[in-house]
C-alpha positions in Angstrom: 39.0 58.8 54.3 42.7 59.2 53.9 42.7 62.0 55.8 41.3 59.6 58.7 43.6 56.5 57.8 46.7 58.6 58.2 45.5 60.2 61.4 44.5 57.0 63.1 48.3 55.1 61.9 50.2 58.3 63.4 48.4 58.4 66.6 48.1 54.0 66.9 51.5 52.8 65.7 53.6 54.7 67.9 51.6 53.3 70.7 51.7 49.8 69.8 55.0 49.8 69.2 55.5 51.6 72.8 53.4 48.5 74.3 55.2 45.9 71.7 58.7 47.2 73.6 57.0 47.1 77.3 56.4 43.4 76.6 54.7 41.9 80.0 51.5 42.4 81.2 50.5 45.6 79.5 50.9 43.9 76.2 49.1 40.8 77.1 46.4 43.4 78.5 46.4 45.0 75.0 46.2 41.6 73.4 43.1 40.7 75.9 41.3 43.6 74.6 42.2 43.1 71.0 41.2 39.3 71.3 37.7 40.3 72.9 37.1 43.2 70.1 37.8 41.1 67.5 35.4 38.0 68.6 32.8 40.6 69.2 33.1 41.8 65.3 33.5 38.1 64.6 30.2 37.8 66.3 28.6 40.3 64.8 29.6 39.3 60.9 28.5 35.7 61.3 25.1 36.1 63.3 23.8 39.2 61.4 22.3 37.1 58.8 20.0 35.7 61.4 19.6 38.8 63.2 20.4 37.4 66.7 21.3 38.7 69.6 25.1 39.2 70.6 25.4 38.5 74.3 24.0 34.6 74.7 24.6 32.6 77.3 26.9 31.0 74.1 28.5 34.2 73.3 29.4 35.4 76.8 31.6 32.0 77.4 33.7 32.8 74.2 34.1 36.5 75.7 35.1 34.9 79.1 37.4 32.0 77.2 39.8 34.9 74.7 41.4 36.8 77.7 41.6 33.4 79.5 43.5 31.8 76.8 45.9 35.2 76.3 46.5 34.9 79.6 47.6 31.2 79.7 49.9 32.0 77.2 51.8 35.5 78.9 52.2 32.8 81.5 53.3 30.5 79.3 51.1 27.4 80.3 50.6 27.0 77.1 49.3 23.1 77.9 46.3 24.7 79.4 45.1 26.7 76.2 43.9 23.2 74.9 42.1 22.6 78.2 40.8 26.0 78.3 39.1 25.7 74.4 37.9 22.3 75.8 36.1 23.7 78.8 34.4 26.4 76.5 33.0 23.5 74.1 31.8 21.5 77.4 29.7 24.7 78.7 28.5 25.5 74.9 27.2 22.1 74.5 25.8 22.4 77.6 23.5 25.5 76.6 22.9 24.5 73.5 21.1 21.0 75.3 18.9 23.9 77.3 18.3 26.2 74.5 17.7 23.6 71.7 14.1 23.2 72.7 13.2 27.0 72.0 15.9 27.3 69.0 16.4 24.2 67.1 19.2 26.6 65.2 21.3 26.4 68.6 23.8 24.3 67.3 25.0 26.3 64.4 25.6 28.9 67.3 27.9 26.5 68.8 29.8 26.2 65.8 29.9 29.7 65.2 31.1 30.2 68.3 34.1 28.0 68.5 35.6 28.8 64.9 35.6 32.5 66.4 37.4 31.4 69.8 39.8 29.1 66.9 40.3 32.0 64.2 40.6 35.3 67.1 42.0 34.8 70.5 43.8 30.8 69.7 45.8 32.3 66.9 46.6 36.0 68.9 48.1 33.9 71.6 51.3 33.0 69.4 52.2 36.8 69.5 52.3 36.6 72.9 54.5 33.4 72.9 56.6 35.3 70.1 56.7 38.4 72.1 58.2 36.4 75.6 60.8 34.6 73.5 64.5 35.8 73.3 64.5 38.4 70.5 60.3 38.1 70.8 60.5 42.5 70.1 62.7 42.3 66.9 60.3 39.2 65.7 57.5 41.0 66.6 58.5 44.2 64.3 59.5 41.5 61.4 56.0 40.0 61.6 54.4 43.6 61.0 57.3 44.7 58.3 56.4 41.3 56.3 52.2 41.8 56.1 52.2 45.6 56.1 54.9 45.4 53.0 52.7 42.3 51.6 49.3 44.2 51.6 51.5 47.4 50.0 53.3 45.8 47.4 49.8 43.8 46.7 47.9 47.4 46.6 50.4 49.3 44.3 50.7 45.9 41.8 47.5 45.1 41.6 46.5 49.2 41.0 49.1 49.3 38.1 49.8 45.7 36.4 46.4 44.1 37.9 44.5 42.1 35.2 43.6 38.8 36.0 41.3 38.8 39.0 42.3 36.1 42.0 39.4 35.4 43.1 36.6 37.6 42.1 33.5 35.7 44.1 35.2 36.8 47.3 37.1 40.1 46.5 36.6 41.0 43.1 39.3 44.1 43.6 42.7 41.7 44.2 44.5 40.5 41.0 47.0 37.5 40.3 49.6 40.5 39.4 48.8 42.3 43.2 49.4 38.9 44.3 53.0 38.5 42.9 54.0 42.0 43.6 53.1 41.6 47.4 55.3 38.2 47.6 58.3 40.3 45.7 57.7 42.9 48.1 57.9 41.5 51.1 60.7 39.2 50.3 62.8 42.0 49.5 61.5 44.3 52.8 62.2 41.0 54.6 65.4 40.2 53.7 66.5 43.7 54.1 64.9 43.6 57.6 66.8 40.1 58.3 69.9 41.2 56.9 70.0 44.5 59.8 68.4 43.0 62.7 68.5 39.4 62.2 71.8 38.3 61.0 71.9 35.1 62.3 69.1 34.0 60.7 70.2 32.3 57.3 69.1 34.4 54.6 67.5 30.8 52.9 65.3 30.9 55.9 64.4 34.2 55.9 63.4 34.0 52.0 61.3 30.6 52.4 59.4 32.4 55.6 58.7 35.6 53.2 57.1 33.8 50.8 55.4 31.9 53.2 53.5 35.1 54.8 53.3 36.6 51.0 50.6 33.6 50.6 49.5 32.6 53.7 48.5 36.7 54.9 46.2 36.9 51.9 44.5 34.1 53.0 43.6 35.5 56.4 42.8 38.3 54.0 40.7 36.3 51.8 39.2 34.6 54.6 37.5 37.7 56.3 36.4 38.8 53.4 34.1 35.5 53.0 33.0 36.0 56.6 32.0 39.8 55.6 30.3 38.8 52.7 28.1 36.0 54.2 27.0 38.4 56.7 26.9 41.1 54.5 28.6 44.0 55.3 31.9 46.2 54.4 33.8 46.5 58.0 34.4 44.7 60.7 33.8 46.9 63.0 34.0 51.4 63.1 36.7 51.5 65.9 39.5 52.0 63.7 38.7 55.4 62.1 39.3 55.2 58.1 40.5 51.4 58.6 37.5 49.9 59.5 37.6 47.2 62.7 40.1 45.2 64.1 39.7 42.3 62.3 40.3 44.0 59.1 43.7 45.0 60.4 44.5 41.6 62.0 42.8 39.2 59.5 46.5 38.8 57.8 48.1 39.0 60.7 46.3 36.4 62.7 46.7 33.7 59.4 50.5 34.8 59.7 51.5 34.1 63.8 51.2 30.3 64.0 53.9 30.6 60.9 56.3 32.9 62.0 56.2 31.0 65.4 57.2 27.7 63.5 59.8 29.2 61.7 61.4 31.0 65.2 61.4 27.7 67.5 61.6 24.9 64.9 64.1 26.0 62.1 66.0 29.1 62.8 
């Protein structure tokens, strides 16, 4: 399994940060994709209990509404993304009228479906509004050096010190001690990484924003973790060899972006 984890980080993070640099449309095109995998592992979590089908007239709209709101925001008509979410809801509703006489359940399909176009490809298009802002690659790089230093310094605290469970009905293996050591982490990883690359943002700032992400990414955490266990399974997804599916690499991440995009345009 480690063997597999290690592979699959030394052959994916030199590409991403490759397409992360590019910018433009090959990262939006890589966001697309992401966006798309993750609603379909989305989809696949919270209609397993009911054993339904994946592609639905329902489920084909939200694949058809992610890459469209991605790509409203590498445009930057970012007034549209609301319109866009609104359209989706109009055609939903719309099946679910046809459908409801045959499946009387349609409506919690609806639902379903627009928290996953909300939680996936609504929250992935602030990296691409991060990404096309000035400094968008060095923000980018902080974003990932914040969660990935969060999750570690929550890992190696919570192996050693971990005592007092967090929240044991959802993931009975994080502790109040991983907890604290992933906020002390990534405070001092972040402030480090502010202090090199981002020395015009106030070091203030740049502590309130790490300890921001050191409760907000275990959240997203958290978060997944209920969707996995209402529908009952240990992954996301397989496409991530040794690290599961996409959403179990994003689920901090996407929690995170709506943050770090408040902090970069509203009080740096």
């Amino acid at each position: 399994m480690h063997l597999k984890r290690w592979i699959t980080g030394l052959i994916a993070v030199p590409l991403l940060a490759g397409v992360i640099y590019l910018g433009g449309m090959a990262f939006a095109l890589l966001i697309g994709i992401v966006s798309v995998i993750a609603l379909w592992e989305y989809y696949r979590i919270v209609f397993n209990p009911e054993q339904k089908s994946l592609i639905t007239p329902i489920t084909i709209t939200g694949f058809i509404t992610a890459p469209l709101m991605i790509y409203a925001a590498y445009g930057n008509h970012v007034h549209a993304i609301p319109g866009i979410i609104i359209i989706n809801l109009i055609i939903t509703a719309f099946a679910a009228i046809v459908l409801f006489k045959n499946d009387p359940s349609i409506l919690q399909d609806v639902f379903k479906q627009a928290l996953g176009i909300i939680y996936a490809p609504l929250l992935l298009t602030y990296i691409i509004l991060i990404r096309n802002s000035p400094e968008g690659v060095t923000w980018i790089f902080f974003l990932f050096f914040l969660v990935f230093s969060a999750d570690i310094g929550a890992f190696y605290a919570g192996s050693f010190l971990g005592k007092h469970k967090l929240c044991p009905s959802v993931s009975p293996g994080k502790t109040i001690e991983g907890g604290i050591g992933g906020i002390l982490l990534t405070i001092i990883v972040g402030i480090a990484f502010q202090s090199f690359f981002l020395p015009d943002i106030s070091t203030w700032i740049s502590f309130c924003l790490c300890i921001c992400v050191g409760i907000i990414g275990p959240i997203g955490d958290l978060f997944e973790s209920i969707l996995k266990r209402v529908g009952n399974i240990k992954d996301s997804g397989s496409i991530l060899p040794g690290h599961g599916g996409i959403l179990d690499r994003i689920d901090a991440i996407l929690f995170v972006l709506p943050v770090l995009y408040f902090f970069k345009e509203h009080i740096v």
